[in-house]
C-alpha positions as a Markdown table, in Angstrom:
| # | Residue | x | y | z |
|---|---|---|---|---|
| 1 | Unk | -8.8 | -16.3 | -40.2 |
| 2 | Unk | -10.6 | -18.4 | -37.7 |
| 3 | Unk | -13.4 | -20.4 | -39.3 |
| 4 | Unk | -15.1 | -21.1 | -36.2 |
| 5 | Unk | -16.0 | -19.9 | -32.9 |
| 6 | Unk | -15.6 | -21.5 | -29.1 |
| 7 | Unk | -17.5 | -20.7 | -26.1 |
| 8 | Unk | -15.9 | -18.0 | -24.0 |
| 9 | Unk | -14.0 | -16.3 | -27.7 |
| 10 | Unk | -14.4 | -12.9 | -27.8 |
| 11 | Unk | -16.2 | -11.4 | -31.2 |
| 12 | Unk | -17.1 | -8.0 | -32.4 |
| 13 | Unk | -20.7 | -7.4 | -34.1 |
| 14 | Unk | -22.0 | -5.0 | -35.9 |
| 15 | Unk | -24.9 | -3.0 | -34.1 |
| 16 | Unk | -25.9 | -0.3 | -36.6 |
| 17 | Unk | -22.9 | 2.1 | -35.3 |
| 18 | Unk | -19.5 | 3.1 | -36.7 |
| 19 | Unk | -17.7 | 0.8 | -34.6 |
| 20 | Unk | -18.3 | -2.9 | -33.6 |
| 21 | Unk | -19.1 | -3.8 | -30.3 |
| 22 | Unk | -17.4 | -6.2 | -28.2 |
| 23 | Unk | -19.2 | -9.2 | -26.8 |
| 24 | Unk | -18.5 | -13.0 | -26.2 |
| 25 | Unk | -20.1 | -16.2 | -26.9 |
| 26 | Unk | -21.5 | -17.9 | -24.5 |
| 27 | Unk | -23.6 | -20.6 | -26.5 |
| 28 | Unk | -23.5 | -22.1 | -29.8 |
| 29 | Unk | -26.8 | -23.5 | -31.5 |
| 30 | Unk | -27.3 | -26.2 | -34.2 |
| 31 | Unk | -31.1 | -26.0 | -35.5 |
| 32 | Unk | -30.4 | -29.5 | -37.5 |
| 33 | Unk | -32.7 | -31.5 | -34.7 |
| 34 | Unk | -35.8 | -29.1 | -36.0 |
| 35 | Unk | -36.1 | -31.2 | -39.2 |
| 36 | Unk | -36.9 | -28.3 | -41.4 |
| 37 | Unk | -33.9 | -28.2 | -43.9 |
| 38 | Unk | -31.5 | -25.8 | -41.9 |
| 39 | Unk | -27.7 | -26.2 | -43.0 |
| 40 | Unk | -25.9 | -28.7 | -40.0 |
| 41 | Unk | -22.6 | -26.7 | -41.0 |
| 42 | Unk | -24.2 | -23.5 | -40.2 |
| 43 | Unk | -24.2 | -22.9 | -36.1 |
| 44 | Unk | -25.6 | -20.1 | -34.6 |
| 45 | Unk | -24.0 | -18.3 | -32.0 |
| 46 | Unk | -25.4 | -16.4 | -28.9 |
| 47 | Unk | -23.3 | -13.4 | -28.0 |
| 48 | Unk | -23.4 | -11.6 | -24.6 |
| 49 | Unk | -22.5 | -8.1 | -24.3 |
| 50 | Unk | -21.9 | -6.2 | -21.1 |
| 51 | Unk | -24.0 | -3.5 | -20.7 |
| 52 | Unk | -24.5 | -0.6 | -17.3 |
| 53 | Unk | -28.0 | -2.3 | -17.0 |
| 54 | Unk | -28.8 | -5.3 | -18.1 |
| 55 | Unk | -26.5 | -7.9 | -20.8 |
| 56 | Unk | -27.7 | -8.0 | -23.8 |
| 57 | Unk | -28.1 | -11.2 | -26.0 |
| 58 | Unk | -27.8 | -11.6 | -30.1 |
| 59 | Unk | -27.8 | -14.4 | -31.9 |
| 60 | Unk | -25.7 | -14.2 | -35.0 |
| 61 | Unk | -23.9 | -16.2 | -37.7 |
| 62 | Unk | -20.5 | -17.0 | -38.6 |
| 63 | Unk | -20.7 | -14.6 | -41.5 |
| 64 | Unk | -22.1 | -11.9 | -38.7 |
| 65 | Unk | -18.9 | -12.0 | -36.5 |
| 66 | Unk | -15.7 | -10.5 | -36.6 |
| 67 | Unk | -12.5 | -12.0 | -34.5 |
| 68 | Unk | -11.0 | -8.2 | -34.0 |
| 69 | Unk | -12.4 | -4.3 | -33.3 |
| 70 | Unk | -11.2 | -3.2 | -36.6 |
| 71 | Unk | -11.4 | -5.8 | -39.5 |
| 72 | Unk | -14.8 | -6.2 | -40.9 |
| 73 | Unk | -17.4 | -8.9 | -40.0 |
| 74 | Unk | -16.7 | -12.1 | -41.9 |
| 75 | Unk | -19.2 | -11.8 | -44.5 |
| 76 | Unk | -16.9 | -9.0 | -45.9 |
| 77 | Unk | -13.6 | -10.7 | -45.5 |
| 78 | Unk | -14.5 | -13.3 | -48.6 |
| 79 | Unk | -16.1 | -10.4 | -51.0 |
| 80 | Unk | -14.1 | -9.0 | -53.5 |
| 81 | Unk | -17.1 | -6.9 | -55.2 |
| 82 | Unk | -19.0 | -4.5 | -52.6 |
| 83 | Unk | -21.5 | -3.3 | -54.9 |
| 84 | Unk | -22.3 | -6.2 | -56.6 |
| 85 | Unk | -22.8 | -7.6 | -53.0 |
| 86 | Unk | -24.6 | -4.7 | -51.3 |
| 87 | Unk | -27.7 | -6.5 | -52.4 |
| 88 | Unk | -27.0 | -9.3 | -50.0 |
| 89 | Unk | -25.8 | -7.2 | -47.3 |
| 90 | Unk | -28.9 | -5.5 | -47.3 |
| 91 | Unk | -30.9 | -9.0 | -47.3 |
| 92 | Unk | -28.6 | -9.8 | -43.6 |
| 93 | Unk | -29.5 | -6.4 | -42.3 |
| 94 | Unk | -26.3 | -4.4 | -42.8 |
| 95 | Unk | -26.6 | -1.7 | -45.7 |
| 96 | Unk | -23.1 | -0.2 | -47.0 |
| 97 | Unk | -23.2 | 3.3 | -48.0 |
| 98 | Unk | -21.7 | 2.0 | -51.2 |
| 99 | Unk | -20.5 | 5.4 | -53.6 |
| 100 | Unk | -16.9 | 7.4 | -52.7 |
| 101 | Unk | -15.2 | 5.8 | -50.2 |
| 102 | Unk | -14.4 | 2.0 | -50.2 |
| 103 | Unk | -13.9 | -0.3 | -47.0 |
| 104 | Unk | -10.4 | -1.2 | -47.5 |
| 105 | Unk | -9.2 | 2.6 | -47.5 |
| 106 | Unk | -11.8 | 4.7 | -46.1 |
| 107 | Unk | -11.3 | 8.8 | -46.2 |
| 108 | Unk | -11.7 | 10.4 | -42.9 |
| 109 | Unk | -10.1 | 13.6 | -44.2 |
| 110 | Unk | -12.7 | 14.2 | -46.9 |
| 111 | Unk | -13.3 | 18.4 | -46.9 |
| 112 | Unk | -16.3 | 18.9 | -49.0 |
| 113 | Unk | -16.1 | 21.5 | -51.2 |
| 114 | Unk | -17.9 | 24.6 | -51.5 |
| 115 | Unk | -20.1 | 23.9 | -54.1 |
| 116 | Unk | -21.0 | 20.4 | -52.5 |
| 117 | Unk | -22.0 | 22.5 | -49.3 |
| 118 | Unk | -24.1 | 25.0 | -51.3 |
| 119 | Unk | -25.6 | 21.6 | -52.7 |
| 120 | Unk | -26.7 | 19.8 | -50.1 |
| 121 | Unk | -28.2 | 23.5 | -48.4 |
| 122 | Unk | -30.0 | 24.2 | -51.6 |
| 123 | Unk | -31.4 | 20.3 | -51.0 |
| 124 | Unk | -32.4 | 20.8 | -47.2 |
| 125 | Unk | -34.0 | 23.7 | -47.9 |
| 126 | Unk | -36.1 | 21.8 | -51.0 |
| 127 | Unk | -37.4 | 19.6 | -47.7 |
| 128 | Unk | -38.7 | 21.6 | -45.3 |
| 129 | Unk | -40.6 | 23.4 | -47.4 |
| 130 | Unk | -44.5 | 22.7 | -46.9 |
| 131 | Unk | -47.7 | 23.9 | -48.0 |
| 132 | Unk | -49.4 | 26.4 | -45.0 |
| 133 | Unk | -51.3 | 24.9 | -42.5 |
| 134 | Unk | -55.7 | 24.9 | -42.8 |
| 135 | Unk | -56.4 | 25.5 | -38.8 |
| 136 | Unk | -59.9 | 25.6 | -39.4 |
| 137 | Unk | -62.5 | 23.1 | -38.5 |
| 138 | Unk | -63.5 | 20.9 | -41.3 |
| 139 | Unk | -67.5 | 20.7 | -40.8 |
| 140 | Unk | -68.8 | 17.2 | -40.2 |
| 141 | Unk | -71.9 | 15.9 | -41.5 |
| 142 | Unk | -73.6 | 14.6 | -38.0 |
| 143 | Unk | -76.5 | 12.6 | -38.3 |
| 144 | Unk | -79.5 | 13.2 | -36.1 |
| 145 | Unk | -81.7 | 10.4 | -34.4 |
| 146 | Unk | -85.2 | 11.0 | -33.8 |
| 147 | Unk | -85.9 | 12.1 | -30.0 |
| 148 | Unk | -88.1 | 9.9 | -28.4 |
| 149 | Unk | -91.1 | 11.5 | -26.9 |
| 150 | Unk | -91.6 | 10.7 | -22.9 |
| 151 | Unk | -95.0 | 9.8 | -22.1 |
């Protein structure tokens, strides 16, 4: 596993999707000259990624990248407890749905059954429920100012 970055490397982020998106580094930042107690072994890196319009830039940490599409970001390479962790990975930004399935061995052919299906109706249908709708006027109380008289 690499342990740092180059100009020019391709990296993968995580964007909020399923998958990570490709991008590549085109500039690596040291806030050490700033004097105000940031880490000098912790660089920052600016990723580009192609876009139809316009590239987009983010500027994320070592722990933030990954060096391939399908491993996990770095942060999750050097955890061996998920839930215990899932605080932290909430703290960087990147909640785990953390309950059946696990990262190293995810499920894709999960069937729910029928009674899980029946559950989660019985649920959305506990949501949309609402009390009827008032589509009457409240009536205001409208203060009235004296009319001056014309002389």
């Amino acid at each position: 596993m690499k342990n740092s970055y180059r100009i020019k490397d391709k990296v993968w982020i995580h964007l909020g999707e399923r998958n990570l998106v490709q991008g590549r580094i085109v500039e690596i930042i040291d806030l050490e000259h700033l004097g105000e107690g940031h880490d000098p072994k912790r660089d920052l890196y600016v990723i580009e990624i192609k876009t139809g319009i316009d590239d987009v830039y983010e500027v994320r940490s070592f722990e933030q990248i990954s060096s391939d599409q399908h491993g996990p970001i770095n942060l999750f390479k050097h955890l061996d407890n998920v839930r215990e962790n899932n605080r932290y990975f909430k703290k960087v930004g990147m909640p785990l749905p953390v309950g059946r399935q696990s990262l190293d061995n995810p499920d894709d052919n999960y069937e729910p059954s029928p009674e899980e299906i029946q559950a989660a109706l019985d649920r959305s249908q506990e949501i949309i429920k609402h009390p009827a709708l008032n589509l009457q006027k409240e009536t205001k109380f409208r203060r009235r100012y004296p009319k001056k008289k014309k002389q």
